[in-house]
C-alpha positions as CSV (number, residue, x, y, z in Angstrom):
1,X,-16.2,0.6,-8.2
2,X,-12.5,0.5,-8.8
3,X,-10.3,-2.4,-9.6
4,X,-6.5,-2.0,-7.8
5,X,-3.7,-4.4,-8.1
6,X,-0.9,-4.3,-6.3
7,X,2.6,-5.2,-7.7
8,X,6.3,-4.7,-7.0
9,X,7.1,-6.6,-4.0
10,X,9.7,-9.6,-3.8
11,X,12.9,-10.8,-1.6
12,X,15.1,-8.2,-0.3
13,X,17.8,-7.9,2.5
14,X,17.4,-6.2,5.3
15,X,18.0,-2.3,4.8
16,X,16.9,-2.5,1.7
17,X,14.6,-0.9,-0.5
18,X,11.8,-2.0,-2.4
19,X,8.7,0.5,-4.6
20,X,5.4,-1.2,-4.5
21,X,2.5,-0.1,-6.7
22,X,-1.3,-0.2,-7.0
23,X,-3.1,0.5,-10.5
24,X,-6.6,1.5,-10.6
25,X,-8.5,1.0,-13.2
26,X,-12.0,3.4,-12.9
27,X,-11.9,7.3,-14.2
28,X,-12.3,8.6,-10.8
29,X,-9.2,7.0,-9.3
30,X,-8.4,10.7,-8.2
31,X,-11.4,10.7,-5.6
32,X,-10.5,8.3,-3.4
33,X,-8.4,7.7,-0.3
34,X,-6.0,5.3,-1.2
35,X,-4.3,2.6,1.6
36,X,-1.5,0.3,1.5
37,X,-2.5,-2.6,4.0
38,X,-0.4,-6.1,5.0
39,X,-0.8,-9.4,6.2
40,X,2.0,-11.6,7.9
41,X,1.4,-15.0,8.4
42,X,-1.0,-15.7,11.4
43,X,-1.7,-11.7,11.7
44,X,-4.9,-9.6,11.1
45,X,-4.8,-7.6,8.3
46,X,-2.7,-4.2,9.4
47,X,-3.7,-0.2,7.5
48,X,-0.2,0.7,6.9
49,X,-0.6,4.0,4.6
50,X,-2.9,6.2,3.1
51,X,-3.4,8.9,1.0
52,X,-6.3,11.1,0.8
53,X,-7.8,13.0,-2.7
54,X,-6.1,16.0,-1.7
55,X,-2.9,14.8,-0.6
56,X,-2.5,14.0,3.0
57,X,-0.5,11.5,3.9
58,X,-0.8,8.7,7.2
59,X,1.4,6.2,8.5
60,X,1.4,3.4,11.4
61,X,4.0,4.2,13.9
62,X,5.8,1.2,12.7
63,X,6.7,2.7,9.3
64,X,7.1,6.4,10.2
65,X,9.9,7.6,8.4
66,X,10.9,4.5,6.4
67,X,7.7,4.5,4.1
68,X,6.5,6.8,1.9
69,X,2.7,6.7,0.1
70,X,2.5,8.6,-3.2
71,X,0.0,9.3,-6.0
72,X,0.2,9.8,-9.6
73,X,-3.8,10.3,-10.4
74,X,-2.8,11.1,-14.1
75,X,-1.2,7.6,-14.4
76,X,-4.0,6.1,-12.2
77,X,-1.6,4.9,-9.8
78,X,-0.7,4.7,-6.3
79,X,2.7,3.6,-4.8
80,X,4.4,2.9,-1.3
81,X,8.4,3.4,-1.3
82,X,10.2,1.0,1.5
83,X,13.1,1.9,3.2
84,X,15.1,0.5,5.8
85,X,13.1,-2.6,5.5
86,X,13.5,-5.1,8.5
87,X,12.1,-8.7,8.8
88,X,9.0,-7.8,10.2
89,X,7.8,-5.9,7.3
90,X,7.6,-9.2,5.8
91,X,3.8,-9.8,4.5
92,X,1.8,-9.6,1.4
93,X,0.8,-5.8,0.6
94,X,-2.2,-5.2,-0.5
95,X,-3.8,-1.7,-1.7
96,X,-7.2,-0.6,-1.6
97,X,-9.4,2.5,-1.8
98,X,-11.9,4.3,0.0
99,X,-14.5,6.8,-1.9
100,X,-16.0,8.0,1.8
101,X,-13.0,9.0,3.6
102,X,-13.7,7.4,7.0
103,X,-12.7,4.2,6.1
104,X,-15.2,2.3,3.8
105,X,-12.8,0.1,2.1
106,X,-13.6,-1.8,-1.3
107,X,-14.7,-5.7,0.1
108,X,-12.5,-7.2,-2.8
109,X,-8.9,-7.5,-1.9
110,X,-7.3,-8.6,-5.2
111,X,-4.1,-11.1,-4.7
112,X,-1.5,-8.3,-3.1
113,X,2.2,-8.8,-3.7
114,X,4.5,-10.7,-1.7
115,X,7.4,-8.8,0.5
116,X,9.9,-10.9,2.3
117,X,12.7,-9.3,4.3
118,X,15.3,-11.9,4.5
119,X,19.1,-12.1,4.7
């Protein structure tokens, strides 16, 4: 099993930027699928991102063109870059990763990093 922790997030305006990332510890980092998820206050748990072992990238329809999911498998490290951000991106991101590819996330979900979109 792989350990992630998430990290980068904290208070930016609106329009503004912000790089989250998620180290892995584990020497097979590169095989999984790796997904950026969030949680606002009251909401479910929302799959924002992923990106598979080979590349290929996914995105809710709410982030299309705004985020971006990247990989670094030498540095063991996954990251989501945030555009445009608007209030209701605020949430606490949290990464996970998937060895099967159809979904199987880990059941440990690690503290996430906080995101608020505020003027």
């Amino acid at each position: 099993q792989v350990q992630l922790v998430a990290s980068g997030g904290g208070l930016v305006q609106p329009g503004g930027s912000l790089r989250l990332s998620c180290a892995a510890s584990g020497s097979i980092f590169s095989f999984y699928t790796v997904g950026w998820f969030r949680q606002a206050p009251g909401k479910q748990r929302e799959l924002v991102a992923t990106i598979t072992r080979s590349g290929n990238t996914n995105y809710v329809d709410s982030v299309k063109g705004r985020f971006t999911i990247s990989r670094d498998n030498a540095k063991n490290t996954a990251y989501l870059q945030m555009n445009s951000l608007k209030p209701e991106d605020t949430a606490v991101y949290y990464c996970n990763a998937d060895l099967s590819g159809v979904g199987n996330w880990f059941p440990s979900w690690g503290k996430g990093t906080q995101v608020t979109v505020a003027a």
